[in-house]
ROLUM-526082 format. One line per 10 residues: number of its first residue (from 1); their letters; for each residue x, y, z of C-alpha. Coordinates in Angstrom, 1 decimal. Layout:
# residues N
NUM	a	X,Y,Z  ...
***
This chain:
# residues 325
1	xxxxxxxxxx	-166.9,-36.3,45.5  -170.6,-36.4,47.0  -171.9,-32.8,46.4  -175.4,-33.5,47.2  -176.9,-32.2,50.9  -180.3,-32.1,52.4  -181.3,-28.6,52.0  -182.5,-27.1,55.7  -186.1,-25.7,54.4  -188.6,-23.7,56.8
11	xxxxxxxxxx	-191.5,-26.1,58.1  -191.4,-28.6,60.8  -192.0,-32.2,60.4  -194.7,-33.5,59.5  -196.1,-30.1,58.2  -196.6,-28.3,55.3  -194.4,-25.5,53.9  -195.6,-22.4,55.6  -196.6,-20.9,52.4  -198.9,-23.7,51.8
21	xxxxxxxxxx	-202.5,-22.4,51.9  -203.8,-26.1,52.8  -202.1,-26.2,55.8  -204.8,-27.3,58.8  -208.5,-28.8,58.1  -210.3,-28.1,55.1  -212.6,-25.0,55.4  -215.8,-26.9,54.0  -218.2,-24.0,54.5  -215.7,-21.9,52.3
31	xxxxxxxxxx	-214.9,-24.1,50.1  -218.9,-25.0,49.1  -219.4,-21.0,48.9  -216.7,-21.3,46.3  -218.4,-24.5,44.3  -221.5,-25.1,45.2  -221.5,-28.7,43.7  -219.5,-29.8,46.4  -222.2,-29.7,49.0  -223.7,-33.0,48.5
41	xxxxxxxxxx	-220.5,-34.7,49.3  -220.5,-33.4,52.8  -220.7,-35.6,55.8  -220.2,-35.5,59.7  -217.3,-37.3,60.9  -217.5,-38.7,64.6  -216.4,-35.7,66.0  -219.5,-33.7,64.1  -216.5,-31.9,61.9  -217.6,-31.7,58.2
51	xxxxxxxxxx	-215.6,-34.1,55.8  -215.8,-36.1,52.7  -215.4,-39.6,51.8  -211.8,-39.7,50.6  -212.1,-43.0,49.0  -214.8,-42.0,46.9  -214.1,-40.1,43.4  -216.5,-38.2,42.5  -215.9,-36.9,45.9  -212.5,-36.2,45.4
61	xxxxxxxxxx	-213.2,-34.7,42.1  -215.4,-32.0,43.5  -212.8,-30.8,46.3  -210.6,-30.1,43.9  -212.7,-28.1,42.0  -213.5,-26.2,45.3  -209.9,-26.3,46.3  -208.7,-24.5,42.9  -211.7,-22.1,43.1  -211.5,-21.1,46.4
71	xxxxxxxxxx	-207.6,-20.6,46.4  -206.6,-20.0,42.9  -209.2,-18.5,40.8  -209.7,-21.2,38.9  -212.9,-21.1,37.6  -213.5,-24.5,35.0  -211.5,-27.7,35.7  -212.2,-31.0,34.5  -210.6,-34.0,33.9  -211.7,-37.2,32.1
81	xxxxxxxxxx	-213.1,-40.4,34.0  -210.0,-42.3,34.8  -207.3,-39.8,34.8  -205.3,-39.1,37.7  -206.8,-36.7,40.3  -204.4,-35.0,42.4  -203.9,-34.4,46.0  -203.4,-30.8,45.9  -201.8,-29.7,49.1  -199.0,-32.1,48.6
91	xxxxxxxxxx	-198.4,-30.9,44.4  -198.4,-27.2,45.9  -196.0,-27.8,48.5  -193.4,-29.4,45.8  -193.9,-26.1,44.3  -193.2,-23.9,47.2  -190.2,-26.2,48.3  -189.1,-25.6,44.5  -189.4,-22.0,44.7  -187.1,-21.8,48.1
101	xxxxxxxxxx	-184.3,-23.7,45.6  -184.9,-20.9,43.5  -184.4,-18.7,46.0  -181.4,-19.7,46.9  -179.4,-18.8,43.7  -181.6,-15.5,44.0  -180.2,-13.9,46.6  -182.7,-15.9,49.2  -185.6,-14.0,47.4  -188.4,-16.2,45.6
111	xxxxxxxxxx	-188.4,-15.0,42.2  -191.4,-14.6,40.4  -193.5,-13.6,37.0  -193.5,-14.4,33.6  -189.4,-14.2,33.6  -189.1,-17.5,35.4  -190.0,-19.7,32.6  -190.5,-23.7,34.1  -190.7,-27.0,32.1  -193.3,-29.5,33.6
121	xxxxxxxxxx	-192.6,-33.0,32.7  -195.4,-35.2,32.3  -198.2,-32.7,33.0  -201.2,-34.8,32.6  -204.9,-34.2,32.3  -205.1,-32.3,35.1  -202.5,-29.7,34.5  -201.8,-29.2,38.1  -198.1,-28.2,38.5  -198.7,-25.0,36.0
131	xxxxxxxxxx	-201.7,-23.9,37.8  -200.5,-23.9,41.2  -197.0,-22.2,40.0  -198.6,-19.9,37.3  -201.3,-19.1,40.5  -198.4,-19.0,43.1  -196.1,-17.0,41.5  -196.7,-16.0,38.0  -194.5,-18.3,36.5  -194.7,-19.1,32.9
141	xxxxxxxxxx	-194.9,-22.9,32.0  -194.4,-25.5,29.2  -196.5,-29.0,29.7  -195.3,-31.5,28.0  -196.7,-35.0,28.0  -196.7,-37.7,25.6  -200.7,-38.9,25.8  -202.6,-36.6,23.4  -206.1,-36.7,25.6  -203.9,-35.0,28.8
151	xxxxxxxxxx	-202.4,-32.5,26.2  -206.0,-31.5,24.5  -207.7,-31.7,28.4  -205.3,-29.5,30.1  -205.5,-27.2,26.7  -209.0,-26.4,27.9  -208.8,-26.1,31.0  -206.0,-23.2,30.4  -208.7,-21.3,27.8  -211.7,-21.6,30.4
161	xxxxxxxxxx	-209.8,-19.7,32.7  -208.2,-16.4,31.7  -205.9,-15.8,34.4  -203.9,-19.0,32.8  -204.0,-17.5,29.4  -200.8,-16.4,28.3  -198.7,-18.3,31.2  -199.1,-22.0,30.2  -198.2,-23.8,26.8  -199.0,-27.3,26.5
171	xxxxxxxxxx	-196.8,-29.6,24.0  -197.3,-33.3,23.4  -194.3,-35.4,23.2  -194.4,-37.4,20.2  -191.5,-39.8,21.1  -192.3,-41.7,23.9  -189.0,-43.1,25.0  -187.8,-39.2,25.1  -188.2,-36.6,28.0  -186.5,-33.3,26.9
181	xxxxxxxxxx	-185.4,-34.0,23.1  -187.4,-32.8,20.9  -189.2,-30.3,23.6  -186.7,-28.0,24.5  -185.8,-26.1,21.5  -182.4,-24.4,20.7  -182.6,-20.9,22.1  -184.7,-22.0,24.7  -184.2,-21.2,28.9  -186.0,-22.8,31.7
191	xxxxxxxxxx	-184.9,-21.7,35.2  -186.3,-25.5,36.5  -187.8,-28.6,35.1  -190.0,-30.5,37.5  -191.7,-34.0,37.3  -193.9,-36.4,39.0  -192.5,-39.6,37.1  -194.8,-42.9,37.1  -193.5,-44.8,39.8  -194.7,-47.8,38.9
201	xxxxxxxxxx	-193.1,-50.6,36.9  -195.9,-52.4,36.1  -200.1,-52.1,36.1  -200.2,-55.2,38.3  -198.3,-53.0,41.1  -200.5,-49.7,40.5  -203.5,-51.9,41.0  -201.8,-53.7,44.4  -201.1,-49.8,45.8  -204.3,-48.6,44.9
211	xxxxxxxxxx	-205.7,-51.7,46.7  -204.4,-50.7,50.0  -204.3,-47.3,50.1  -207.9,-47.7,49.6  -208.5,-50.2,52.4  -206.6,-47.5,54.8  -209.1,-45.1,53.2  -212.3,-47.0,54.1  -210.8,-47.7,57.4  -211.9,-51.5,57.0
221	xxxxxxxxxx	-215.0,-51.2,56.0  -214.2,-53.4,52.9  -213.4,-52.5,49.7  -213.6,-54.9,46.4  -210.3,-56.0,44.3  -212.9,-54.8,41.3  -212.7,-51.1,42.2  -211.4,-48.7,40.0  -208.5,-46.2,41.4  -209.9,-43.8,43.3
231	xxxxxxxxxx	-208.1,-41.1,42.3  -207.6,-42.6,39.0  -204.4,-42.7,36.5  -203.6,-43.8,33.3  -200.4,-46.0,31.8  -198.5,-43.1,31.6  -199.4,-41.5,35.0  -198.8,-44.5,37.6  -196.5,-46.9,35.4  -194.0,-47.6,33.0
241	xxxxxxxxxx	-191.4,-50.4,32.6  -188.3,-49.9,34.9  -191.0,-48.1,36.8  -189.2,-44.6,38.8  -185.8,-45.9,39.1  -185.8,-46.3,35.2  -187.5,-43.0,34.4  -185.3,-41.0,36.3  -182.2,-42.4,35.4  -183.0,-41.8,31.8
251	xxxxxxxxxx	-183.5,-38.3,32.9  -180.4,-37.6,34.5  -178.3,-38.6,31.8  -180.5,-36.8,29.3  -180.3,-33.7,31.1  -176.7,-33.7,30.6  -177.3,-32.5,27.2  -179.3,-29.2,27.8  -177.3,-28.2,30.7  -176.7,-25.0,29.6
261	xxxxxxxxxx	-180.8,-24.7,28.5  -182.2,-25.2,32.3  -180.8,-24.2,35.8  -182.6,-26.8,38.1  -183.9,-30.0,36.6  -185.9,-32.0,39.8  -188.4,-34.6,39.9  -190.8,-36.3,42.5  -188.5,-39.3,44.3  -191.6,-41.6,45.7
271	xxxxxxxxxx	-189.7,-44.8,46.8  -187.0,-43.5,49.2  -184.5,-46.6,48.6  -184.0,-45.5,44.8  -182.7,-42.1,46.2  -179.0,-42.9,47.3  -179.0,-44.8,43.7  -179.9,-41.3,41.7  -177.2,-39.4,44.0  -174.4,-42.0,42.9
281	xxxxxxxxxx	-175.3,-41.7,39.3  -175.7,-37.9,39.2  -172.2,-37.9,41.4  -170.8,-40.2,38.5  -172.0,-37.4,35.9  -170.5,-35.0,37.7  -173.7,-32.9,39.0  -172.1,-29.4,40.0  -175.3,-29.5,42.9  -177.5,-32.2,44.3
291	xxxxxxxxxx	-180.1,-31.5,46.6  -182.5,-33.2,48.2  -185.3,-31.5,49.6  -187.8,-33.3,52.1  -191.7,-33.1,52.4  -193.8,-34.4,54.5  -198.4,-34.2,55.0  -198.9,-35.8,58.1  -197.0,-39.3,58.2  -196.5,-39.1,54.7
301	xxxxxxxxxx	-192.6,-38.3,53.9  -191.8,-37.8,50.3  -188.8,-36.2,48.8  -187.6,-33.8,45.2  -184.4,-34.9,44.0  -183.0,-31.5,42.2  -179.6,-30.9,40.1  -177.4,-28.5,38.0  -174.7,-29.4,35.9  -171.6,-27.1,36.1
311	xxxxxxxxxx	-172.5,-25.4,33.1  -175.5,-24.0,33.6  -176.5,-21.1,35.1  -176.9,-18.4,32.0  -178.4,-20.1,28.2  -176.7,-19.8,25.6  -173.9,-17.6,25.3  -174.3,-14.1,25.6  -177.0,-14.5,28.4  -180.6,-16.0,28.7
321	xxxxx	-182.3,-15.8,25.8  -185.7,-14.0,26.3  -188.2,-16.6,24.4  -191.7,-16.4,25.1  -194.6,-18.3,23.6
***
């Protein structure tokens, strides 16, 4: 039986979720009052509107900085040269979608706090899923990922800022062809696991996407095969073999075995045509709940594929367990 649906979520198309802060143009005078160090990226556009080069790193770089200062309090973030640099207003609208799932098995209320306890898979350097959720709504977060600069890089970023003390554990995976054994620990209970899974299969396809989207970025003025990838990315960030439709079948099956350890496990679907291939395997499994829940920034359209399994919905007997860091 096909238990999966496409959950009816506020927003319109081709917006963001209304709790998004980044919703509309970016408020560049704001945003320099908040860092400084952005200023020099400014430019006119035709229209005489203040913008940025978004095809240009550094660039990049510095409006997230401003981004996370202005919004979220964060005060020091960094990242290494060549590891992925987000685009933050679609990472924080997969967390408020998230938080509406939670909702829903809350009585329609988001929950929030340190009680709601969520596993990030594949955090990366840049640690942005537990800083927009611990910033959000106070939720308390495990990082895990399995490349021991992004662990040690998103370790300091949580002790320069004291408002992430406390609320954000990073944990490096040391087997690489696991996801959830050997990270969640007997006793432990996550309300959700999230991930953004390298949806690449190979580096040679990372490369050709990162090729065009920065041709639509320089709007034809030309761009080299040489450059680098603008918003950068490591092995473990953009590709793996079996690329997403790999990855995530992996994870279904081993979520099976900590179904009664997390309530929603979800993940990123980039490629829309592996998506009917997940709901068919999870179906097989028997998935108590499938849900699909749509996004869209502009004309860009992505989608989080969440489940439960039938028995999950409490920890361990007896209740949720109440382990903290």
């Amino acid at each position: 039986m096909d238990r999966s649906r496409n959950s009816k979520l506020p927003g319109k198309s081709g917006s963001l979720h209304p709790r998004n802060p980044h919703a509309g143009r970016y408020d560049f005078d704001a945003l320099s009052q908040a860092l400084p160090s952005l200023a020099p990226f400014l430019r006119s556009n035709p229209k005489g509107d203040q913008t940025i080069d978004f095809s240009d790193e550094q660039a990049i770089r510095a409006l997230n900085s401003a981004l996370l200062a202005h919004h979220y309090g964060i005060s020091h973030w960094m990242i290494p040269a060549g590891y992925l640099c987000p685009a933050i207003p679609g990472r924080a609208d997969m967390i408020h979608y998230l938080a509406d799932l939670l909702a829903s098995s809350n009585g329609g209320e988001v929950p929030r706090g340190k009680q709601v306890r969520v596993l990030d898979i594949g955090t990366g350097a840049n640690c942005i899923y537990p800083i927009l959720g611990c910033r959000s709504y106070g939720w308390q977060f495990v990082g895990t990922d399995i490349d021991p600069v992004s662990i040690k890089t998103a370790r300091l970023i949580v002790e320069a800022n004291a408002c992430l003390k406390n609320q954000i554990k990073l944990v490096r995976q040391k087997e690489p062809s696991m996801i959830f054994k050997g990270i969640i620990r007997p006793g432990d209970w996550y309300e959700l696991s999230l991930c953004n899974p390298p949806f690449h299969s190979s580096e040679g396809e990372a490369k050709a996407s990162n090729l065009q989207k920065r041709k639509n970025l320089s709007k034809g003025k030309g761009v080299k095969k040489t450059d680098t990838l603008n918003f950068g990315g490591q092995q473990a960030e953009l590709w793996c073999e079996g690329g997403e439709l790999r990855f995530l079948t992996q994870m279904i099956r081993e979520s099976r075995d900590f179904a009664q350890q997390v309530g929603w496990f979800s993940s990123l679907v980039s490629k829309s045509e592996n998506l009917p291939i997940l709901k068919q395997e999870l179906n097989r499994w028997g998935a108590a709940r499938v849900e699909v829940l749509p996004m869209s920034q502009g004309q860009k359209v992505s989608r989080v594929l969440a489940w439960k399994w039938e028995t999950a919905g409490g920890g361990q007997k007896g209740g949720r367990p109440e382990k903290r860091f």
